[in-house]
N, C-alpha and C positions, 0 to 999 in steps of 0.2 A: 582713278587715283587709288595707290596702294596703300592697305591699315595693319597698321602695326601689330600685333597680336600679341601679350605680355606673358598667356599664361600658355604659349606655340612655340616649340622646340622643333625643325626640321636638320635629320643627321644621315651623315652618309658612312655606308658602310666603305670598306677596306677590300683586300686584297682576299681571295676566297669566294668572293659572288658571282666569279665569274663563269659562264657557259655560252657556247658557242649556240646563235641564234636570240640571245638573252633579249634583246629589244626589235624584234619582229615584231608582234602584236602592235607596238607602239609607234614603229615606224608605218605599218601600213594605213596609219590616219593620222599621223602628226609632222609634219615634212623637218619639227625641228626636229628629229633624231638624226635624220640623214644629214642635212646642213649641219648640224652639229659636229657630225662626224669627219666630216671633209674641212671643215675650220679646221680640226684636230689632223688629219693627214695629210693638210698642206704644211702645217708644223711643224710634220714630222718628215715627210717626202717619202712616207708610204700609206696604201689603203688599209688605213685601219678600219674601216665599214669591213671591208670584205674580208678581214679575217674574223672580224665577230660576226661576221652571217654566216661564214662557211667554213672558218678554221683551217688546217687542220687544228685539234684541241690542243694540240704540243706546243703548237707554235703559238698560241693563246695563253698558255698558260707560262713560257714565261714571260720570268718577272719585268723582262724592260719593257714587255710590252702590254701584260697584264693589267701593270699600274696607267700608261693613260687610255686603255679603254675602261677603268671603272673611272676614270676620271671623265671621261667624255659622256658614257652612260648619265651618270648621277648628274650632270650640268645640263645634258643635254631633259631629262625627265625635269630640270629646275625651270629650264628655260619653256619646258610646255604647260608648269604651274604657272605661272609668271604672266601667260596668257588668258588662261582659264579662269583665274581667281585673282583679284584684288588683294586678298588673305595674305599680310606676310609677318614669318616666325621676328620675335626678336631676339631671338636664342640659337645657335647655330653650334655644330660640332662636328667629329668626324672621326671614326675608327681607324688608328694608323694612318696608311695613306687616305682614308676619305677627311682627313682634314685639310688636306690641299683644296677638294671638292668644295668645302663649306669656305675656305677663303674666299675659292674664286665666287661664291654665292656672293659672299661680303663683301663683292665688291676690293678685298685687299690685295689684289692678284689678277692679271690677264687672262683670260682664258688659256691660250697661246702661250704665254710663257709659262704659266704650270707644266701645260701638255708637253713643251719637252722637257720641265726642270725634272717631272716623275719619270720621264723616260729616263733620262739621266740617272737619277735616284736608283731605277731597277737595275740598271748596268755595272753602277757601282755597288751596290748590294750582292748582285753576282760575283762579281770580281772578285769582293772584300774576301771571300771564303771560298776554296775549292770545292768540288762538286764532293762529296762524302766524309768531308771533316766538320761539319753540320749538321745539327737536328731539330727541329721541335716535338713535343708531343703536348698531348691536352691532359691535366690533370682532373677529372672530377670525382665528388664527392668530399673533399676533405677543406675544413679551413685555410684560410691563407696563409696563418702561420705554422699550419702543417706542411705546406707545399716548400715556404722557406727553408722551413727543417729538411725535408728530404733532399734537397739541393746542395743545403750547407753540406748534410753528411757524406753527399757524392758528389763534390767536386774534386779532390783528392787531386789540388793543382793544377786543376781541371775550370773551365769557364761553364757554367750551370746555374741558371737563375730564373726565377718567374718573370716573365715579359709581360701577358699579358690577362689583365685581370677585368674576363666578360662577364661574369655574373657570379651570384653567390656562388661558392661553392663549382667554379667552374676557371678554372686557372689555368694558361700554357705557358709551357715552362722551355727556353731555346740555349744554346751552349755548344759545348765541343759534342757530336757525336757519343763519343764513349759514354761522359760525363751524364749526357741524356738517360743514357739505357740506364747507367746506375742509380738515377733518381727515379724512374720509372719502378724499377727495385724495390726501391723505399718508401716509392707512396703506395705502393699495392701492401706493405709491411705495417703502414699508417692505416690500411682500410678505405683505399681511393676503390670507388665504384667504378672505375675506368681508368686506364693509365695507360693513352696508345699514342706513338710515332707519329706525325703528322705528314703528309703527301708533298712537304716542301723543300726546295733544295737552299735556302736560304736560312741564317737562324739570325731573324729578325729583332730587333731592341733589345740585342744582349749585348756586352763588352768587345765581343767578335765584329762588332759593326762599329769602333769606333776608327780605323782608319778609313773606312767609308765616309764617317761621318764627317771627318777633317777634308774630305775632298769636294762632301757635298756644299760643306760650309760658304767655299771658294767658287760653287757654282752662284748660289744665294746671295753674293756678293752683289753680283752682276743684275739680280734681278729688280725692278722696282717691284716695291709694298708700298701699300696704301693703309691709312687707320680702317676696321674693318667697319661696316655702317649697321652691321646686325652683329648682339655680342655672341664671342666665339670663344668656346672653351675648349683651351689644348689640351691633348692626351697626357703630358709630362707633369703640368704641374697643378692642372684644374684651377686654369684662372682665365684671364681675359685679357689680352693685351693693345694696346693703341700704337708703340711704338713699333715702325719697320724693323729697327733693330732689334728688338728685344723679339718680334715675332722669326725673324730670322735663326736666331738664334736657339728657340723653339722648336722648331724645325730640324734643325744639325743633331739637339740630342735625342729629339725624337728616335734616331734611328738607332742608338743605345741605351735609351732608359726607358722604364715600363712604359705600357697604353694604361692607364688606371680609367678604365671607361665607366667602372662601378661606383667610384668615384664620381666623374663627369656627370653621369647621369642623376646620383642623386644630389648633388650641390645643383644641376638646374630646377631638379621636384620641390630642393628648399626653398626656390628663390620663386617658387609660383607657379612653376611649368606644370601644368596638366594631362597638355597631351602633344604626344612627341609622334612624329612623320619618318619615318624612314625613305629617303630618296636616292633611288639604285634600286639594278638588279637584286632580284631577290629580296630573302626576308629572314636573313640573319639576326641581323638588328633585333627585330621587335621581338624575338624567342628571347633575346637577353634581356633587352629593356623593361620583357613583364614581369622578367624574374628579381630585377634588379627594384622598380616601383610597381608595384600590384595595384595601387591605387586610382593610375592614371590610364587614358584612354592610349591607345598604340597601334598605330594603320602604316603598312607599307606601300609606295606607290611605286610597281613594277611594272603592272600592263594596262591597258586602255578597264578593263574593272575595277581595279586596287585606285583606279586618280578617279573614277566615275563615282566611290562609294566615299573616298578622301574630300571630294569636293562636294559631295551631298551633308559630311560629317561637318566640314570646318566653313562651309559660304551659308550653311542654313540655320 
């Protein structure tokens, strides 16, 4: 029998964690990574196992196909907690796309039909903006309403905005291209310790993505939600919702208004959360999360040691 855990937060990272071979280790002694996987590629009616064991990396990293292998990762690492531990969070979240991930945890979402709604979602995200009229870059060092500043001053009619907000003092900022480089400009002007371009072709939860978002809206129509049964905080407005609708809805402007995850994280620190799990590849997450609450504990579970020292920390 599973127990509820009040002061347990487990979140999934987003789009960025990915590498090709990322759930080897975990596969070679947990059969649910692979079953996981083939749920996910009969979904979709291709092997997505075999493009994360063997890529090529190109074809990994894109975006239609990015998003549901960190989707199938992170459910699939859920589903071998799930086993191992009675232990469960009552707190749930999810960076950008890894809040599909913490639905489907919550039970407010199929597995299967995430898996193709995010395929979808990367498609149309592609589509939304041609391949070099798009940018992101990362801003660090400077406040956040240093970051706004430099944005306002370089848009010049231009789309340029902070999207998303990972920890103190660490901002990325997505928009037209140009508009990018001129706020790069100005936060290096501001005294940003870094201010670099980002590896993506997509410029995610900026204004640029809201005819995407009208189309994804139309996909979400079609899907069933569920009240979620662990609470979930969304990216857009740091709250928690019960209704389908209104989670749907959630969703749509997710993909043009900020990730305020700095936010997210600590309205769960308020509310009693102690210690938070990162579940997915990698270990993006928890570099933010310790900069964001210093005071709480922060374990990622990526390969058969990270869930071996996770389930020695939270079942003893």
């Amino acid at each position: 029998m599973s127990t509820k855990t009040y002061d347990l937060a487990f979140v999934f990272p987003g789009q960025g964690s990915q590498s090709v071979g990322m759930m080897a280790d975990l596969a070679a002694s947990f059969p649910e990574i692979k079953h996981t996987f083939e749920r996910a590629s009969d979904a979709l009616g291709n092997n997505l196992w075999a493009l994360v064991s063997d890529g090529p990396e190109a074809d990994l990293n894109q975006t239609q196909n990015t998003q549901p292998a960190m989707l199938a990762a992170g459910i699939a690492i859920w589903e071998i907690w799930g086993k191992q531990s009675s232990v469960r969070p009552a707190w749930t979240a999810g960076h950008s796309l890894g809040e599909y991930s913490a639905l489907v945890a919550a039970n407010a979402i199929a597995f299967e039909d995430a898996i193709r709604l995010v395929a979808t979602r990367g498609r149309l995200m592609q589509e939304a903006v041609p391949q070099g009229i798009g940018a992101m870059a990362a801003i660090l060092g400077l406040e956040d309403h240093q970051v706004a500043e430099a944005c306002e001053k370089a848009a010049q009619g231009e789309i340029v905005a902070a999207v998303n907000f990972n920890a103190p003092g660490q901002v990325v900022i997505a928009g037209n291209a140009s508009a990018v480089q001129r706020a790069i400009t100005e936060a290096q002007a501001l005294g940003a310790k870094r201010a670099v371009l980002l590896p993506v072709s997509v410029p995610s939860h900026c204004a640029l993505m809201a005819g995407a978002a009208e189309k994804l809206g139309e996909e979400l129509e079609q899907i069933p939600f569920h009240s979620p049964d662990i609470t979930l905080i969304h990216n857009t407005d740091v709250m928690s919702h019960s209704a389908p609708e209104v989670i749907r809805n959630t969703l749509k402007e997710q993909l043009y208004k900020p990730v305020r995850w700095v936010d997210s994280i600590q309205f769960m620190h308020d509310q009693g959360v102690t210690r938070f799990v990162e579940c997915g590849p990698g270990k993006v997450l928890i570099g933010l999360n310790k900069r964001i609450v210093k005071g709480a504990e922060h374990v990622s579970i990526f390969d058969s040691k990270s869930l071996q020292t996770t389930l020695e920390l939270l079942n003893g």
